[in-house]
CHARMM-style PDB file with segment names, atoms N, HN, CA, C and O in Angstrom:
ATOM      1  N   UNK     1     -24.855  11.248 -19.235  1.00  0.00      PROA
ATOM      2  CA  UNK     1     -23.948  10.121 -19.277  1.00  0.00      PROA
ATOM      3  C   UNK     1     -22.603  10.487 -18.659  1.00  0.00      PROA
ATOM      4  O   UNK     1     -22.116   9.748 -17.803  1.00  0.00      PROA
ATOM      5  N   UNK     2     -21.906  11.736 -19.106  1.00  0.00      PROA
ATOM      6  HN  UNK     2     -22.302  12.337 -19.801  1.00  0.00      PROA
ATOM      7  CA  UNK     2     -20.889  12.541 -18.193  1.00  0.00      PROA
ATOM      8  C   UNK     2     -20.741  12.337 -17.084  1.00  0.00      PROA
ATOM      9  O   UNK     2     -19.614  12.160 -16.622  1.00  0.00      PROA
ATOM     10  N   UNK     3     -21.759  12.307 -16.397  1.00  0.00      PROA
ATOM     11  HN  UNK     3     -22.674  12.451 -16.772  1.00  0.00      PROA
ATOM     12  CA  UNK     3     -22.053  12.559 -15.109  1.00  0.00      PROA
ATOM     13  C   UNK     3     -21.767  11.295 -14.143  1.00  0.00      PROA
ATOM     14  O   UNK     3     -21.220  11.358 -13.042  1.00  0.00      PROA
ATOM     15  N   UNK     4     -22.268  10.099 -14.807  1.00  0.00      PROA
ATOM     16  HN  UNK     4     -22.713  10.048 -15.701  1.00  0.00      PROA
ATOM     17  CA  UNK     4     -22.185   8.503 -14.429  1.00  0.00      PROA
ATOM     18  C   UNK     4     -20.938   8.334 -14.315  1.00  0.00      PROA
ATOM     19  O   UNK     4     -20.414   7.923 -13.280  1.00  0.00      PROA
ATOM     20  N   UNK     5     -20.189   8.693 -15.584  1.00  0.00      PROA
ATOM     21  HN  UNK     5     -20.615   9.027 -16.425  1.00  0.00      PROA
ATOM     22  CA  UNK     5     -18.712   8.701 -15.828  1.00  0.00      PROA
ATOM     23  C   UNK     5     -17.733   9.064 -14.528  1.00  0.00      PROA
ATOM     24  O   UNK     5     -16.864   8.465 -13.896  1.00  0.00      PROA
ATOM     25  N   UNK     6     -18.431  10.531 -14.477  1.00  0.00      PROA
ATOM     26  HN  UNK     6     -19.138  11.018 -14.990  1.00  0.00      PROA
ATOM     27  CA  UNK     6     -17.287  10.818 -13.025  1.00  0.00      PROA
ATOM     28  C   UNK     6     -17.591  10.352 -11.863  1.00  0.00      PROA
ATOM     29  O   UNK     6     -16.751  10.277 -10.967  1.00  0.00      PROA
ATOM     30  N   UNK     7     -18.820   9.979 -11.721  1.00  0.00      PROA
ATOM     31  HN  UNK     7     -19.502  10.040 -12.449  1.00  0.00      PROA
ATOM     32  CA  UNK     7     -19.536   9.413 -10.466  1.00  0.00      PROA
ATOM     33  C   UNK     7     -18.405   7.612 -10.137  1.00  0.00      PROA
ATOM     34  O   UNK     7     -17.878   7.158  -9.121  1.00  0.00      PROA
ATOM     35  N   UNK     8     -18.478   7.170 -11.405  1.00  0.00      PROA
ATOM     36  HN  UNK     8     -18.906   7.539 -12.230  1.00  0.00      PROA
ATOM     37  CA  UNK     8     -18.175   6.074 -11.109  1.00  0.00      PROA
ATOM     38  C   UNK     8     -16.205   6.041 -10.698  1.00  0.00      PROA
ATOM     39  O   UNK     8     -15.693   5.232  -9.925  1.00  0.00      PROA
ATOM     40  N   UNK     9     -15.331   7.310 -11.583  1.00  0.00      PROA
ATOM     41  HN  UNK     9     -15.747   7.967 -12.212  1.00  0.00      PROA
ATOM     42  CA  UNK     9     -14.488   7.618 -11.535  1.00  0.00      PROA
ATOM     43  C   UNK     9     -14.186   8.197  -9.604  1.00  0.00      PROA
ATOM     44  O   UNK     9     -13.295   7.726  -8.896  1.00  0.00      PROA
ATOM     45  N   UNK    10     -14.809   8.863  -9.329  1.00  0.00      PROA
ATOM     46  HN  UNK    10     -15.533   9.245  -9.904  1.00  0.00      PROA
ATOM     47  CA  UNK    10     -14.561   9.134  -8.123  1.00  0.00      PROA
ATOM     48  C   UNK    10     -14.745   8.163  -6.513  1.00  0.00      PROA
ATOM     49  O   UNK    10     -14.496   8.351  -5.322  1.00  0.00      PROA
ATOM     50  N   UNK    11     -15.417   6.913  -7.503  1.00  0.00      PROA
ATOM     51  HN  UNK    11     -15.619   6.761  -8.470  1.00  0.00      PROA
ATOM     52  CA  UNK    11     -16.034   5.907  -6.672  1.00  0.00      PROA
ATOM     53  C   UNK    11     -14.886   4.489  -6.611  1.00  0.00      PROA
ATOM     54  O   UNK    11     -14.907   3.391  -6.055  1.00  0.00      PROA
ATOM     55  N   UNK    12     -14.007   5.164  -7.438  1.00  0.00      PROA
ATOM     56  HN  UNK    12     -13.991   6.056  -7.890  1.00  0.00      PROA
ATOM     57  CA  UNK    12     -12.655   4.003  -8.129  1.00  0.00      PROA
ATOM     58  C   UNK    12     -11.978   5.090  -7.127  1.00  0.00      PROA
ATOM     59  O   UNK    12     -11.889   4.652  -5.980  1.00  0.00      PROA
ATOM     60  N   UNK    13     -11.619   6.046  -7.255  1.00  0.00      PROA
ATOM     61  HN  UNK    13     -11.692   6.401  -8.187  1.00  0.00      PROA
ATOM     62  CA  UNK    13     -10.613   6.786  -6.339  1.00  0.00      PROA
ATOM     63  C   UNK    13     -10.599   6.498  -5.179  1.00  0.00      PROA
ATOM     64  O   UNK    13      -9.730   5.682  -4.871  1.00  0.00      PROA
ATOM     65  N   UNK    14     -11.556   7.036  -3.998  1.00  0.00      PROA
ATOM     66  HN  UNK    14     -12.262   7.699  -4.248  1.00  0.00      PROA
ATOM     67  CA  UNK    14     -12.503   6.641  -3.016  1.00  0.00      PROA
ATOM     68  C   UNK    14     -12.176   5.264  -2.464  1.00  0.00      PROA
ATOM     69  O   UNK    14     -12.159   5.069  -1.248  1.00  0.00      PROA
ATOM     70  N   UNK    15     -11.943   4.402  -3.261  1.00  0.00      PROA
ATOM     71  HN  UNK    15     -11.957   4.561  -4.249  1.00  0.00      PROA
ATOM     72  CA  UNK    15     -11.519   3.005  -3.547  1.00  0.00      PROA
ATOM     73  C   UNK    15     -10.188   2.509  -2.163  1.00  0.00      PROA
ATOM     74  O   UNK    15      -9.873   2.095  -1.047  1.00  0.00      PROA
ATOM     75  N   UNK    16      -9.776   3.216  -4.021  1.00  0.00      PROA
ATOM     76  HN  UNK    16     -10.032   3.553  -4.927  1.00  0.00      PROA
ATOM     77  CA  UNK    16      -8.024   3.217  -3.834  1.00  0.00      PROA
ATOM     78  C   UNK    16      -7.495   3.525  -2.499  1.00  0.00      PROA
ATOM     79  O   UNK    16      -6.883   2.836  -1.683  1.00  0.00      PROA
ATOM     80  N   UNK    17      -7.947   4.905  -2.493  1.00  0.00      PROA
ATOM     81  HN  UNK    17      -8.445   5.466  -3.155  1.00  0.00      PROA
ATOM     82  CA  UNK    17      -7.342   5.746  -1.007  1.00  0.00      PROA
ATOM     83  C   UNK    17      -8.114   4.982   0.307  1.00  0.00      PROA
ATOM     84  O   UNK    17      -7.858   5.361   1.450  1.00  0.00      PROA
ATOM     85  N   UNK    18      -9.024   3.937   0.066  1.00  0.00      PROA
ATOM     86  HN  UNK    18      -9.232   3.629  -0.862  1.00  0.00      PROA
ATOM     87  CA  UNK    18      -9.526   3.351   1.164  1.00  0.00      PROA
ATOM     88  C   UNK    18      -8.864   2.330   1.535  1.00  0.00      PROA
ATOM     89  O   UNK    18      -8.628   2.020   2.702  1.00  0.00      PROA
ATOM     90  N   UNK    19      -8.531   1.756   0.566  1.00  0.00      PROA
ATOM     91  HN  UNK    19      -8.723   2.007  -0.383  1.00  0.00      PROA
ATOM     92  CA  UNK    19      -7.273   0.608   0.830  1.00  0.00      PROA
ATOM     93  C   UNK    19      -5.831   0.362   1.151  1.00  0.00      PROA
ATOM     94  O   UNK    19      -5.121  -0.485   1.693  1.00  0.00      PROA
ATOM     95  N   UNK    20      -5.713   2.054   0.271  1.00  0.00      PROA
ATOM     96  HN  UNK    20      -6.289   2.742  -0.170  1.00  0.00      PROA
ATOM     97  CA  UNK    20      -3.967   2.339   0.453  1.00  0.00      PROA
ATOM     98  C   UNK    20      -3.667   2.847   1.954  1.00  0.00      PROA
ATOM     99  O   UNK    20      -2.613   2.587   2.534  1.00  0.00      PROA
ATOM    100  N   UNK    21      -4.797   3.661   2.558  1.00  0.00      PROA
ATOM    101  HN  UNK    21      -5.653   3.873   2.087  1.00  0.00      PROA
ATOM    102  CA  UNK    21      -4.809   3.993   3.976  1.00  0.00      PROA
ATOM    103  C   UNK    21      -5.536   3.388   4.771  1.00  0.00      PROA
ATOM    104  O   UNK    21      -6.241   4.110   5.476  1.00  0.00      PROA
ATOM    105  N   UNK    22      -5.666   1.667   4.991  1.00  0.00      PROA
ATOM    106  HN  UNK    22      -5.094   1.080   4.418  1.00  0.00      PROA
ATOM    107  CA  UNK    22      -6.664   1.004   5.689  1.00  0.00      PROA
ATOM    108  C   UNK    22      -5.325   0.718   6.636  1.00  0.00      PROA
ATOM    109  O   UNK    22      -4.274   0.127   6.388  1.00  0.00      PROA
ATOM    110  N   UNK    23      -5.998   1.646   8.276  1.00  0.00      PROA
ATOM    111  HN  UNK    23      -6.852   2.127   8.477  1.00  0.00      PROA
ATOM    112  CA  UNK    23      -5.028   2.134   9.546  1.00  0.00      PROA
ATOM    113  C   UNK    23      -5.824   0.717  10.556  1.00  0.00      PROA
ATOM    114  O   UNK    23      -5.946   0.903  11.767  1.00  0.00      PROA
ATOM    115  N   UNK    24      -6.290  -0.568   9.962  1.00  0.00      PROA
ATOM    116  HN  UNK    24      -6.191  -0.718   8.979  1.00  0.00      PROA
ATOM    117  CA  UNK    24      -6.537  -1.807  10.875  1.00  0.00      PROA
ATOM    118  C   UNK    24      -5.186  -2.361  11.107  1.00  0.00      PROA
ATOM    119  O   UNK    24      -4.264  -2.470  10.299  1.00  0.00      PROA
ATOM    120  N   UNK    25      -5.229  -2.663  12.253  1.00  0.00      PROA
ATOM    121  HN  UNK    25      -5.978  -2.574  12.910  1.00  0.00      PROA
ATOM    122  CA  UNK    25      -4.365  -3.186  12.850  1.00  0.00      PROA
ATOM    123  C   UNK    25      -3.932  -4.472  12.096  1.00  0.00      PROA
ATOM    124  O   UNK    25      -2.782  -4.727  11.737  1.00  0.00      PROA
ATOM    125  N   UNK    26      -5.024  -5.234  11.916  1.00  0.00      PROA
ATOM    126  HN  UNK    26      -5.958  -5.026  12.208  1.00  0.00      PROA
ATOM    127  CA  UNK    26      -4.720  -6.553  11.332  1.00  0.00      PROA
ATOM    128  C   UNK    26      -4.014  -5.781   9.662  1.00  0.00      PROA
ATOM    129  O   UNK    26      -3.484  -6.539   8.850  1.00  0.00      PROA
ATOM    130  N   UNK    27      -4.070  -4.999   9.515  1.00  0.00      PROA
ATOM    131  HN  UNK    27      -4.500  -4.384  10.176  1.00  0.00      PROA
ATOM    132  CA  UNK    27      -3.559  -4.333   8.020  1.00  0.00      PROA
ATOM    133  C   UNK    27      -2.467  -3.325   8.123  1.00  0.00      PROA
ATOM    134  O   UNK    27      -2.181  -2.592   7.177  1.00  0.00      PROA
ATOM    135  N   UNK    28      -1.732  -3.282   9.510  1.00  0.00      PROA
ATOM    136  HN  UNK    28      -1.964  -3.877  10.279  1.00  0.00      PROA
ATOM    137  CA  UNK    28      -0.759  -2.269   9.220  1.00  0.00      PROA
ATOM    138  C   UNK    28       0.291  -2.768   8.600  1.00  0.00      PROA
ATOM    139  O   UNK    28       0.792  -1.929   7.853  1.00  0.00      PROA
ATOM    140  N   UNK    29       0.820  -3.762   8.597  1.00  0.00      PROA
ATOM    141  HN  UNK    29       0.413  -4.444   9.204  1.00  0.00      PROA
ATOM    142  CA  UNK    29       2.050  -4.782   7.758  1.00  0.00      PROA
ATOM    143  C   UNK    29       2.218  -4.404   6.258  1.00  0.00      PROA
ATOM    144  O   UNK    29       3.235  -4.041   5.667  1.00  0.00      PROA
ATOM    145  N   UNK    30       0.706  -4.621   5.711  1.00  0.00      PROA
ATOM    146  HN  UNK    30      -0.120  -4.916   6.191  1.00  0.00      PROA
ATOM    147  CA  UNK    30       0.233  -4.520   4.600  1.00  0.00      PROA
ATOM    148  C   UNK    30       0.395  -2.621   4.009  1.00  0.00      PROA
ATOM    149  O   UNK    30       1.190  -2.264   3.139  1.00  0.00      PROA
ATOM    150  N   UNK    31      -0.376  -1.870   4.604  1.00  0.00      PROA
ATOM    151  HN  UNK    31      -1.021  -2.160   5.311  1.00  0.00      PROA
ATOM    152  CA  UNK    31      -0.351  -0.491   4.687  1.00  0.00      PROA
ATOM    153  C   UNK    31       1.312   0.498   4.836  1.00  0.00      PROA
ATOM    154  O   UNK    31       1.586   1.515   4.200  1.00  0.00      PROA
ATOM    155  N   UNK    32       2.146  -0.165   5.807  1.00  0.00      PROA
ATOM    156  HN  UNK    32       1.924  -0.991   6.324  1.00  0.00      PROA
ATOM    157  CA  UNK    32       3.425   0.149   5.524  1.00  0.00      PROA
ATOM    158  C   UNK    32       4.406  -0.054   4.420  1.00  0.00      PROA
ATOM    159  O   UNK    32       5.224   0.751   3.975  1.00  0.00      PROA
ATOM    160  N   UNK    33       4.143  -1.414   4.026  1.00  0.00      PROA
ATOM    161  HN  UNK    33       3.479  -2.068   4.387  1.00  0.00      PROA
ATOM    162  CA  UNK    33       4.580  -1.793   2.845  1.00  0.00      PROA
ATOM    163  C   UNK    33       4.047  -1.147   1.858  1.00  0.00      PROA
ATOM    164  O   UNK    33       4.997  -0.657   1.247  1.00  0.00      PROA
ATOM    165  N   UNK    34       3.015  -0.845   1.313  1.00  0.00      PROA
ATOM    166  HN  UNK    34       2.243  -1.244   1.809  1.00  0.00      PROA
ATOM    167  CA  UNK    34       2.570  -0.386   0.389  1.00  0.00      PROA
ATOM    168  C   UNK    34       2.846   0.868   0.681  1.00  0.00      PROA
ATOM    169  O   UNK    34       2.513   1.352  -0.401  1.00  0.00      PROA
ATOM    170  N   UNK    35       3.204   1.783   1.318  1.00  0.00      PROA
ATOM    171  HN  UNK    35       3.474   1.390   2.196  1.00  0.00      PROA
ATOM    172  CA  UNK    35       3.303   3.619   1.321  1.00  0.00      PROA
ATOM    173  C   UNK    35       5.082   3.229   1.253  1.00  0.00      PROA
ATOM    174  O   UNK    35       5.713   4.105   0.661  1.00  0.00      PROA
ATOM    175  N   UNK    36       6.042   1.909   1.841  1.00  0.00      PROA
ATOM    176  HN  UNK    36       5.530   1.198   2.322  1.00  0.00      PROA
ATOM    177  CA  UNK    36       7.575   1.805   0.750  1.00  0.00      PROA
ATOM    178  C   UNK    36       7.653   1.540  -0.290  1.00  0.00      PROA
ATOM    179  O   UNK    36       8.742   1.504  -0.863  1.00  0.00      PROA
ATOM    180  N   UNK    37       6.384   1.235  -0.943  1.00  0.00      PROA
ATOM    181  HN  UNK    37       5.499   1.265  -0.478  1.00  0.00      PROA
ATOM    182  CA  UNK    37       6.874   0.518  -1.965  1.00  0.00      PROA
ATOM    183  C   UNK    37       6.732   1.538  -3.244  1.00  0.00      PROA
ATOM    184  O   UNK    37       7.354   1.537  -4.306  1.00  0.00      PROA
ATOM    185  N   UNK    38       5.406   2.654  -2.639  1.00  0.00      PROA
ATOM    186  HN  UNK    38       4.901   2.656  -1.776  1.00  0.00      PROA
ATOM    187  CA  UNK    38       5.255   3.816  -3.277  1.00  0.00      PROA
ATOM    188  C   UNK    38       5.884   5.161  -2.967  1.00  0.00      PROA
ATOM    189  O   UNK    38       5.547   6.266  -3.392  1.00  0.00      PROA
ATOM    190  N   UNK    39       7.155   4.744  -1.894  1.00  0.00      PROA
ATOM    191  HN  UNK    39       7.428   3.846  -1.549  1.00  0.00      PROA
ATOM    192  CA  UNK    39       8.071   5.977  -1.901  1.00  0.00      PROA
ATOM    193  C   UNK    39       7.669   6.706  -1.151  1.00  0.00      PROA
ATOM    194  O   UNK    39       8.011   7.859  -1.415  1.00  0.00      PROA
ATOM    195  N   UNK    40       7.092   6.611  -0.317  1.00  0.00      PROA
ATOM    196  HN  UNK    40       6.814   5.675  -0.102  1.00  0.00      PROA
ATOM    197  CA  UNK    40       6.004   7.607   0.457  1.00  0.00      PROA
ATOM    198  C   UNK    40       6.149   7.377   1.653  1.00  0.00      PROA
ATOM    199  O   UNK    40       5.506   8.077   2.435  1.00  0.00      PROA
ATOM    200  N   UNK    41       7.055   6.304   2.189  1.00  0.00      PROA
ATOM    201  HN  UNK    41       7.577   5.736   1.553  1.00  0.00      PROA
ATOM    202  CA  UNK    41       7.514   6.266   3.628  1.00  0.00      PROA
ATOM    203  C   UNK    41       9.069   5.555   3.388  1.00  0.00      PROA
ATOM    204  O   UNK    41       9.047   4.423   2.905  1.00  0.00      PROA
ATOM    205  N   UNK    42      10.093   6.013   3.626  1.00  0.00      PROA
ATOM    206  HN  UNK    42      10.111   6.932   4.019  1.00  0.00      PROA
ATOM    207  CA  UNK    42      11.230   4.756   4.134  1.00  0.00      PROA
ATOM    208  C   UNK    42      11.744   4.278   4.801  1.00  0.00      PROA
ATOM    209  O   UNK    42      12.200   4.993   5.693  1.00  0.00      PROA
ATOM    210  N   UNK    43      12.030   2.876   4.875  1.00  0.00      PROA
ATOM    211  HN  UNK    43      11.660   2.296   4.150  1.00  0.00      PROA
ATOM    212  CA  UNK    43      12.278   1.924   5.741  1.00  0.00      PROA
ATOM    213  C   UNK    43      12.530   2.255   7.230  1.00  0.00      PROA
ATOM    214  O   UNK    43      12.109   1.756   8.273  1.00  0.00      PROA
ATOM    215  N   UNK    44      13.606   3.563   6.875  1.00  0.00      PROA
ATOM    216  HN  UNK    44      13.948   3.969   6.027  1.00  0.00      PROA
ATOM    217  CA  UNK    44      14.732   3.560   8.196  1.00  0.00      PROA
ATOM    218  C   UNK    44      13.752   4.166   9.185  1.00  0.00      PROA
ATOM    219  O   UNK    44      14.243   4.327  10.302  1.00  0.00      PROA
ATOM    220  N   UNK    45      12.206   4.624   9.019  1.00  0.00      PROA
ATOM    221  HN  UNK    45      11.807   4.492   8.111  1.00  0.00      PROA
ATOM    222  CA  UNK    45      11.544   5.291   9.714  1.00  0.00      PROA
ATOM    223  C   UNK    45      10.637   4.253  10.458  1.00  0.00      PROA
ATOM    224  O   UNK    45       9.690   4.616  11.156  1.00  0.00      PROA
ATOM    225  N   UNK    46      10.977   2.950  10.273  1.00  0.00      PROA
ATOM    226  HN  UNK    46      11.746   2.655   9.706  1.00  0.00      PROA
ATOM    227  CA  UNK    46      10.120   2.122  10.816  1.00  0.00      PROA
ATOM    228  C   UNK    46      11.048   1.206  11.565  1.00  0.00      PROA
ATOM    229  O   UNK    46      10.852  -0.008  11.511  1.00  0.00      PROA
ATOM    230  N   UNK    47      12.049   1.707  12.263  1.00  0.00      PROA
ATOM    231  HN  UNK    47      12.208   2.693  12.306  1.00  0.00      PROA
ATOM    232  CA  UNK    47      13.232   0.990  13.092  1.00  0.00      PROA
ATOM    233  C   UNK    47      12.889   0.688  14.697  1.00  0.00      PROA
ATOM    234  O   UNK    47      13.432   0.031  15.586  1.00  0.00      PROA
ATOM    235  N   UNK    48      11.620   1.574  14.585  1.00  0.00      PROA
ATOM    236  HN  UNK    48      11.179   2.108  13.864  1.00  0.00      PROA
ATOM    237  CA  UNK    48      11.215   1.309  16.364  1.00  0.00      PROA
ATOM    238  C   UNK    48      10.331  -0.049  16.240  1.00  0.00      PROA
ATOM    239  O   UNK    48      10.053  -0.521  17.343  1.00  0.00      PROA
ATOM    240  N   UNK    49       9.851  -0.745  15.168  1.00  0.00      PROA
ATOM    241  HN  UNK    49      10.077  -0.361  14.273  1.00  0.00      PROA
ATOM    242  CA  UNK    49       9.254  -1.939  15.200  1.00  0.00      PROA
ATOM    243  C   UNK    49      10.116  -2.979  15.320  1.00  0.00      PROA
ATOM    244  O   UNK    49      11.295  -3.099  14.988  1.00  0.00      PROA
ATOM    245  N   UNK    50       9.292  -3.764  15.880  1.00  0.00      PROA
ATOM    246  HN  UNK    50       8.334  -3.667  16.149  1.00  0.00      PROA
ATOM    247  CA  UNK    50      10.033  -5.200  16.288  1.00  0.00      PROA
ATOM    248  C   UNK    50      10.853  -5.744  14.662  1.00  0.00      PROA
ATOM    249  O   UNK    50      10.387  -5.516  13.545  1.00  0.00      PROA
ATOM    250  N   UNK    51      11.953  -6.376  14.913  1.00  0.00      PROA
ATOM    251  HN  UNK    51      12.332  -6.560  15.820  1.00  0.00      PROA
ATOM    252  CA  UNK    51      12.717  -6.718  13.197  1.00  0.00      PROA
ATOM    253  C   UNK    51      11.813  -8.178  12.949  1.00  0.00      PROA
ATOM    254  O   UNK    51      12.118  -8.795  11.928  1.00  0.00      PROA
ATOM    255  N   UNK    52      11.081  -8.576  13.530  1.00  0.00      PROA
ATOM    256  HN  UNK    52      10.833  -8.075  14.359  1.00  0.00      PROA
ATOM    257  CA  UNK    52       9.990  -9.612  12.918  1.00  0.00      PROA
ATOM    258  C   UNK    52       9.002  -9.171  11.917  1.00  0.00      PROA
ATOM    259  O   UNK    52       8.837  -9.835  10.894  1.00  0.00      PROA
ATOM    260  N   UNK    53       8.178  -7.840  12.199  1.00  0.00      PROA
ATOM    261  HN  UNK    53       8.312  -7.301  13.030  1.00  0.00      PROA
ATOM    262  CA  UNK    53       7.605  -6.948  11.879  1.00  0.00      PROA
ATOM    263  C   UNK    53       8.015  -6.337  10.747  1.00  0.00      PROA
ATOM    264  O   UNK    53       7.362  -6.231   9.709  1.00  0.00      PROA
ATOM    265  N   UNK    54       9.296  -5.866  10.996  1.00  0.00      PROA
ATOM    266  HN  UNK    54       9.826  -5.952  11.839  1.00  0.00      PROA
ATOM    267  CA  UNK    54      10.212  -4.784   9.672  1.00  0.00      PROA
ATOM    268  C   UNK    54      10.458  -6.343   8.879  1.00  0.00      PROA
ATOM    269  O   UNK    54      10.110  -6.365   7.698  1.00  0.00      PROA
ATOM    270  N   UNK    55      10.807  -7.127   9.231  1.00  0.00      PROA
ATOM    271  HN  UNK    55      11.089  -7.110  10.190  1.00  0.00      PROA
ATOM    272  CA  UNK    55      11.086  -8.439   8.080  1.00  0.00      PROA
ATOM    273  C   UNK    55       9.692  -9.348   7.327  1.00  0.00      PROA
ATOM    274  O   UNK    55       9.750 -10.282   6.526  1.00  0.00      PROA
ATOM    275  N   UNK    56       8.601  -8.741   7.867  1.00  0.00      PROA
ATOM    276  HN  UNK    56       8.553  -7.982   8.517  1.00  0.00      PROA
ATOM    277  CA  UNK    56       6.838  -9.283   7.231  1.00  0.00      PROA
ATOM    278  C   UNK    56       7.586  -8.165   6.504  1.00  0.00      PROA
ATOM    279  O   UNK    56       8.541  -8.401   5.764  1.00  0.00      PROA
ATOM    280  N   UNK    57       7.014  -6.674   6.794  1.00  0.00      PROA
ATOM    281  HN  UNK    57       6.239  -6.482   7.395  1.00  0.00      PROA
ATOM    282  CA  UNK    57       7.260  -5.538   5.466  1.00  0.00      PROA
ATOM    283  C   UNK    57       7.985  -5.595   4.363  1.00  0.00      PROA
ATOM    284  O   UNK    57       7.535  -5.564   3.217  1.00  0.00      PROA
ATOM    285  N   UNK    58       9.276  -5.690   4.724  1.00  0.00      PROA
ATOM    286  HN  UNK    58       9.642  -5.715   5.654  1.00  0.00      PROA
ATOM    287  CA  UNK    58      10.178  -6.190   3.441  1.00  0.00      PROA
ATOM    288  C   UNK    58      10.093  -7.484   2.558  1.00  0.00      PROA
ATOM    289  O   UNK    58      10.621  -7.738   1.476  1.00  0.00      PROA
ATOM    290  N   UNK    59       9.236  -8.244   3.385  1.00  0.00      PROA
ATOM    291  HN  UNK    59       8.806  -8.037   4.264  1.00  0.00      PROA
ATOM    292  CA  UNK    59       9.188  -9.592   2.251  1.00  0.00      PROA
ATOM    293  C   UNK    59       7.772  -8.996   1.282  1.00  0.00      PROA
ATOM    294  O   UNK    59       7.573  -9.200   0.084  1.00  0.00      PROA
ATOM    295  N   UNK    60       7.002  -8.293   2.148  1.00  0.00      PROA
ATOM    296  HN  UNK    60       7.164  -8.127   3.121  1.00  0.00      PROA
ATOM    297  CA  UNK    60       5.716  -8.008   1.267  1.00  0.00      PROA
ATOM    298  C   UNK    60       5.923  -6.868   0.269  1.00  0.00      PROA
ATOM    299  O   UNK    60       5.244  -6.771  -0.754  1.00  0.00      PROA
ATOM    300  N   UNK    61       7.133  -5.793   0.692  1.00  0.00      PROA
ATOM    301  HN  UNK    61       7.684  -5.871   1.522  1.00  0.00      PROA
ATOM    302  CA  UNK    61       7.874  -4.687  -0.009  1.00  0.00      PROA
ATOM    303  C   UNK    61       8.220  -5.570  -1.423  1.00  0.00      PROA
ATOM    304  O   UNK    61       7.677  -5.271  -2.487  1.00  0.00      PROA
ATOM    305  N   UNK    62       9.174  -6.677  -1.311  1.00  0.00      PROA
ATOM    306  HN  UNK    62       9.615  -6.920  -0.447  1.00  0.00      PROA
ATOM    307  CA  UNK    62       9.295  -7.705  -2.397  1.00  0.00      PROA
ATOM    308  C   UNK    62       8.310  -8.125  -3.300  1.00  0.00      PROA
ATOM    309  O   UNK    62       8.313  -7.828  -4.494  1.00  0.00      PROA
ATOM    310  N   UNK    63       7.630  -8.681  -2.848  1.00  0.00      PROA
ATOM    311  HN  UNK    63       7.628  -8.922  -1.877  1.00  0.00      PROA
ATOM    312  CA  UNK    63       6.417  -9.338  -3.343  1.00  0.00      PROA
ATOM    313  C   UNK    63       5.744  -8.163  -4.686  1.00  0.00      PROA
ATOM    314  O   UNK    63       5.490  -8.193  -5.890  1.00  0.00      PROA
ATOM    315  N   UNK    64       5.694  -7.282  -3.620  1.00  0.00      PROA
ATOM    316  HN  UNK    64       5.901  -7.258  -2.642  1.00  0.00      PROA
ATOM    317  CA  UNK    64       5.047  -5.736  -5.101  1.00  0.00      PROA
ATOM    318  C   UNK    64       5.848  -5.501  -5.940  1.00  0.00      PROA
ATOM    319  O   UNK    64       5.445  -5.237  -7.073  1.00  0.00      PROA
ATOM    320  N   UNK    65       7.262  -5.523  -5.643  1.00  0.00      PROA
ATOM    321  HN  UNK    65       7.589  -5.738  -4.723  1.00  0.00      PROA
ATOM    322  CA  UNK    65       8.430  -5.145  -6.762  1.00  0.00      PROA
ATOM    323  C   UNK    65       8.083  -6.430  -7.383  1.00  0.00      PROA
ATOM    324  O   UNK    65       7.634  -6.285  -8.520  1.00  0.00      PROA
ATOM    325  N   UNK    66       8.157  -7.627  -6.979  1.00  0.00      PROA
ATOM    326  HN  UNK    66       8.522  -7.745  -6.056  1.00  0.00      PROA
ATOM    327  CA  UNK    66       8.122  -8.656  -8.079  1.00  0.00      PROA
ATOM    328  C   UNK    66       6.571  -8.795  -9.057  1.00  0.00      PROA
ATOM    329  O   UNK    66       6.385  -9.094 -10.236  1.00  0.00      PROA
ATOM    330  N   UNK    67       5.752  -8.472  -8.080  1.00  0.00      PROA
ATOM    331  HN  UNK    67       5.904  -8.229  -7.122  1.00  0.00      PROA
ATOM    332  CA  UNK    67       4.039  -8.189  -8.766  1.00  0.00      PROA
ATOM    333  C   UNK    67       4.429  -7.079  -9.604  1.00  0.00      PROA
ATOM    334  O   UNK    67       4.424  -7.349 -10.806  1.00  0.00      PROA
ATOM    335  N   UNK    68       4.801  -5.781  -9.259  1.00  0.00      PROA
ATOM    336  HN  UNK    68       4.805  -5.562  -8.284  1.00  0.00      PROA
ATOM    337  CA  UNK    68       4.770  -5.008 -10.836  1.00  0.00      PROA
ATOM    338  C   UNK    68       5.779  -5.155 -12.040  1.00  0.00      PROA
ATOM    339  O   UNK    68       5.537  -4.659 -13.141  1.00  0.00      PROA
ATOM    340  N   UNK    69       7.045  -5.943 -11.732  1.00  0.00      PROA
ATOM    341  HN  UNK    69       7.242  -6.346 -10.838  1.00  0.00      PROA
ATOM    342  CA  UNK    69       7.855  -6.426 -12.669  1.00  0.00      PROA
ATOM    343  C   UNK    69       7.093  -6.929 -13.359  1.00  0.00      PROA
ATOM    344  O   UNK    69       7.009  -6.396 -14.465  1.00  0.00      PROA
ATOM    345  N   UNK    70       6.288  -8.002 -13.141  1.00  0.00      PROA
ATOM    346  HN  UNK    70       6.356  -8.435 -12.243  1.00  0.00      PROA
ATOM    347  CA  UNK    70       5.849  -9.146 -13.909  1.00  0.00      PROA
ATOM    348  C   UNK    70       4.400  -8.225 -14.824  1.00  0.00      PROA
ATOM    349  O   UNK    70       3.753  -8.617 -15.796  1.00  0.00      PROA
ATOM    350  N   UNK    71       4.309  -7.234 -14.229  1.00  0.00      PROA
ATOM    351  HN  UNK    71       4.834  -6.916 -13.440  1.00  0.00      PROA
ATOM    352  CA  UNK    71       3.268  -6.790 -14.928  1.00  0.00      PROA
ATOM    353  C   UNK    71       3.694  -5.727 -15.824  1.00  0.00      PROA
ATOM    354  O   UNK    71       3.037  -5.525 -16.845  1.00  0.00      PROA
ATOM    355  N   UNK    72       4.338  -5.285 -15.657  1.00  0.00      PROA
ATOM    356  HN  UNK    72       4.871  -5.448 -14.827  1.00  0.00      PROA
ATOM    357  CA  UNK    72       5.234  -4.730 -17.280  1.00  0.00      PROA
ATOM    358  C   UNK    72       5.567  -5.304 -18.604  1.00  0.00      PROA
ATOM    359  OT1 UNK    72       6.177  -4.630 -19.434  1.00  0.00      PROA
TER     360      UNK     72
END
């Protein structure tokens, strides 16, 4: 039964890291925002993108601060 346990645990991880690093184009907006929002990239490093681009990120940067507020 142990065994199912971690199987299914490593299959939730696996997951995660598939989504948090999904490098599609149609998903980089999404993927940048989420590595600011987890501290793991900042802003000022994404200044060579168009400010249409850096202004999708920051509204979606928002959106998570306001999604995990509300979930506290």
């Amino acid at each position: 039964m142990e065994m199912w346990t971690i199987g299914e645990d490593l299959r939730r991880q696996r997951q995660e890291i598939d989504q948090r690093f999904d490098y599609r184009y149609s998903q980089l907006t999404h993927g940048f925002a989420e590595l600011i929002h987890l501290g793991l990239v900042d802003e000022a490093a994404l200044a060579e993108l168009a400010e249409a681009k850096r202004a999708d990120i920051r509204r979606e940067v928002s959106f998570m601060k306001r999604r995990d507020g509300a979930e506290e």
